[in-house]
N, C-alpha and C positions, 0 to 999 in steps of 0.2 A: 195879422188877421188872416186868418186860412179864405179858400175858396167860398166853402160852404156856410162859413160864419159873416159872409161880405154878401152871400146872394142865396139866402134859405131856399131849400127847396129839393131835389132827390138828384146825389150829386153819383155821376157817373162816368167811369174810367176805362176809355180804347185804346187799344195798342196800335202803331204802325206797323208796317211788314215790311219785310224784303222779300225779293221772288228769288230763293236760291235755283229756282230753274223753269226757264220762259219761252216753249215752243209756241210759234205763230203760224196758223195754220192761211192756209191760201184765202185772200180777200172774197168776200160771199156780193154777190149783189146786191146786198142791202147795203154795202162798205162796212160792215162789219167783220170780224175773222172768228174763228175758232182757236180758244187757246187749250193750251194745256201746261198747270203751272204748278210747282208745290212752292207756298208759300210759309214761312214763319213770322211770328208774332214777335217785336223784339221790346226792348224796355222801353221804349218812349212813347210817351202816353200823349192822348189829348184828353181833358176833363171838364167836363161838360154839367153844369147845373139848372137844372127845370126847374121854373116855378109858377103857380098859378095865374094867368093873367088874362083879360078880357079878351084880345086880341093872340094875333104874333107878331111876335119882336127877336133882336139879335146882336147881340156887343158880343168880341172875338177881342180879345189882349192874348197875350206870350211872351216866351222866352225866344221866340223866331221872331223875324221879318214876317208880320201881318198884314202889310202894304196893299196887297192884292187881293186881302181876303172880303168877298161880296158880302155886307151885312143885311143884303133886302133877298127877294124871293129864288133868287139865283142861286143861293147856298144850300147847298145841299143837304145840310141839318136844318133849317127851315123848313126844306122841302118835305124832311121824313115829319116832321112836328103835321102839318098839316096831312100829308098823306094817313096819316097814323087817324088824325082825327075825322078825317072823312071814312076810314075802312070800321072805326069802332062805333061810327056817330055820336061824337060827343060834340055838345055845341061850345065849347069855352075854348079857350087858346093857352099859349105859355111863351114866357120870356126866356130863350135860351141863352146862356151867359157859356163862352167858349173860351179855356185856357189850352194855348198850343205849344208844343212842347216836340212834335213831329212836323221837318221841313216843309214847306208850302211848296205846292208844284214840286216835289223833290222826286216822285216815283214812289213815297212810302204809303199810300193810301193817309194821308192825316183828316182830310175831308171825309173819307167815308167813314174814319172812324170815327168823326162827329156825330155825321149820319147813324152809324149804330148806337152811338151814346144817346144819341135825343130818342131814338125807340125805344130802347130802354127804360129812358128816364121817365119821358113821356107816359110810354105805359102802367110807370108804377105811380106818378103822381094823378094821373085821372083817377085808376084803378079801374083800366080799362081791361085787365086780365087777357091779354093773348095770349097763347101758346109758345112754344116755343118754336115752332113749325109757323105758326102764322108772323111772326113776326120776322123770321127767314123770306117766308114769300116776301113785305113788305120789303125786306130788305134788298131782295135780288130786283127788284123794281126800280130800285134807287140807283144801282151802278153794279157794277162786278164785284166789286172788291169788298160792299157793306156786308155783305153774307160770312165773309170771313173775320172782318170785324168785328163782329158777335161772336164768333165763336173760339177765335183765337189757336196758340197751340202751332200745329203744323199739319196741313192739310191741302192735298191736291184737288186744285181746281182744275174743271173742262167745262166745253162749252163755250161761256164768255168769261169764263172762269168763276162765275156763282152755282156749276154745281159741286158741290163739295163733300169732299171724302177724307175724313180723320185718316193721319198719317202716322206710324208710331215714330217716335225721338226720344232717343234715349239722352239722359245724360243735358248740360249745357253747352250750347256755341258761344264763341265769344267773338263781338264784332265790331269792326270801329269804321264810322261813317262819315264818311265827308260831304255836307252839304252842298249843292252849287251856289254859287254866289247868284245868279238867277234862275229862274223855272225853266221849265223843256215843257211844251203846251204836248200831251197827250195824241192828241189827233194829228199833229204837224208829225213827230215821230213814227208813227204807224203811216203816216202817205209817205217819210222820206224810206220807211223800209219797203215800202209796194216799187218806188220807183227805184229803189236800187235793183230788190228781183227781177224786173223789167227790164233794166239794163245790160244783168249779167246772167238773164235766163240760158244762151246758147251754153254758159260756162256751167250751171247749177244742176243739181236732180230736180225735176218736179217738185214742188211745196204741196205737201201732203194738205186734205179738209179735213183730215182728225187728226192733230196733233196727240203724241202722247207724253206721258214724263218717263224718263229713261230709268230703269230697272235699277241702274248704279246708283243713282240718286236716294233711291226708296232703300237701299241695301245701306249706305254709307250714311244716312238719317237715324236707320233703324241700329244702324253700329252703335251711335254717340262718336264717330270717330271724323276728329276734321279736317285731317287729311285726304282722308277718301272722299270727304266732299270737296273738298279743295279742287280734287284733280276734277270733278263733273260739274262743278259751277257752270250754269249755261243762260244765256239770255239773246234769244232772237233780235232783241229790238237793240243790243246792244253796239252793232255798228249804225247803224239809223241814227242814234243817236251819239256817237264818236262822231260822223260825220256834219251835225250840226255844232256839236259842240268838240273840236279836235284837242281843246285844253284840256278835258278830260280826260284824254288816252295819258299824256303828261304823269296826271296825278296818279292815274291807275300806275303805272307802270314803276313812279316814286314809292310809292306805296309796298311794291312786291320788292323790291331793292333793301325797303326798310325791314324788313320780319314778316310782312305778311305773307300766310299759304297761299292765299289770293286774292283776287280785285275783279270785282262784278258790279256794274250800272246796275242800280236798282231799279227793278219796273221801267219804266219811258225816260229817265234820269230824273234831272243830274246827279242825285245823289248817289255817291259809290260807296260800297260793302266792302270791306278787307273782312275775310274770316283768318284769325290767328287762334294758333294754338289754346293757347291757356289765359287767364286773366289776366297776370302779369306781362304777357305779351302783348296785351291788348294796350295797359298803362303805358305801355313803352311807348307800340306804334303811334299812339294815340302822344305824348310827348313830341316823337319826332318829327311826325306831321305839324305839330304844332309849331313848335321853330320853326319849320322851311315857311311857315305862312298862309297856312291850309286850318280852317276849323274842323276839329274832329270831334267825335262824339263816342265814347267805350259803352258798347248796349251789349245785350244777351239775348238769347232766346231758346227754348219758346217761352212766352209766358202767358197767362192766359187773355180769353176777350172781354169785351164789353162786359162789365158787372156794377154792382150800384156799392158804394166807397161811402 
């Protein structure tokens, strides 16, 4: 029995990302930062089905570890259900039904891409008719990263990374991901990178307030060529997060040994990016990982976002 044959209702499909490149800009007095990111969309989805109900409500099963995942007002695809229904004024609710299929606390946006899947879905089971633009705004309300889950593809974020600017990519990446065996909480990652700046400011340049994405990045995307991205894979948060998690550096480093061009923490982690050449490289890495004892995962990107399935 499929998804959609188990829970009627307007079934809809987000992708998770990786951030092939993550400038962190100097902490603002809100304790917020300015990032600048280009993000892609890769194959592993989260699929989400709306269906009419008096109330709201929320069940989450997977192919991941869903241990952690909040079923009451805390979740974020809840949060969009009702924000959605206060900004359109409809008085009814919906039971969100979440299949996860993107790491939980991994760094891949799986959450927001719920979040984008329930606007979506939302919107077309009321027939509450948003925009496309209005359902952006909802979106960048929700987190940083829901904006790019709607639209998927490859796209540099600024800002807090929900403003967003289509990116050209030619061509497919091929990339094999190693889950962490637990989460990296988001916020604790972002205070251990402030306090390591802090520590080694006499050593460092100044931390720029406008982050930008490096011109190679955008040249070596726009190739289709993945060596060129190889050599500019970049993520600010990425010693913050080696130094909570130091087994990480381990895997990253197993990883390049084995065929990969490279090894990048995704987002806040744990979960890490190998980009390899070609697909069969990917089968491979993704093999040899698998023997030493490591879960891997063979995705691509870009592919597109949030759409109704």
């Amino acid at each position: 029995m499929t998804l959609v044959e188990e829970f009627p209702g307007v079934r809809v499909r987000a992708p998770g990302k990786i951030n092939v490149f993550l400038e962190v800009g100097a902490r603002q007095e809100d304790g917020y930062h300015e990032l600048a990111t280009a993000f892609q969309a890769v194959s592993l989805f989260e699929d989400v089905v709306a269906s009419l109900s008096d109330g709201f409500s929320l069940a989450v099963t997977g192919s991941v570890d869903t241990t952690g995942v909040p079923e009451d007002d805390t979740n974020l695809a809840l949060r969009a259900a009702r924000l959605l229904a206060t900004e359109a004024g409809y008085g009814g609710g919906a039971h969100i039904d979440i299949r996860k299929d993107v790491p939980v606390a991994g760094g891949m946006g799986g959450g927001s891409a719920d979040a984008a899947a329930t606007l979506v879905a939302c919107d077309a089971l009321w027939g509450t008719g948003l925009s496309t633009r209005e359902l952006h705004s909802l979106a960048a309300r929700l987190g940083a990263d829901v904006p790019f889950a709607l639209t998927g593809g490859t796209a540099v974020g600024t800002g807090r990374g929900d403003a967003l600017n289509p990116a050209l990519a030619r061509g497919r990446f091929e990339w094999v991901l190693v889950p962490g065996a637990s989460g990296l909480s988001t916020p604790k990652v972002y205070r251990e990178l402030d306090r390591m700046r802090e520590e080694h400011a006499e050593h460092i340049s100044p931390v720029s307030d406008t982050p930008t994405v490096s011109a190679d990045v955008l040249h070596a995307l726009r190739a289709g060529d993945p060596r060129m991205l190889a050599e500019v894979l970049h993520n600010d948060l990425q010693a913050a997060a080696l130094r909570l998690r130091p087994d990480l550096g381990e895997v990253l480093d197993f990883g390049v040994r084995e065929g990969a061009l490279a090894g990048i923490v995704s987002g806040s982690g744990p979960t890490l990016a190998f980009l390899v050449e070609s697909r069969q490289d990917g089968y491979g890495l993704q093999q040899r990982l698998a023997r030493a004892g490591y879960e891997a995962i063979h995705a691509h990107g870009p592919v597109h976002g949030a759409r109704i399935v």
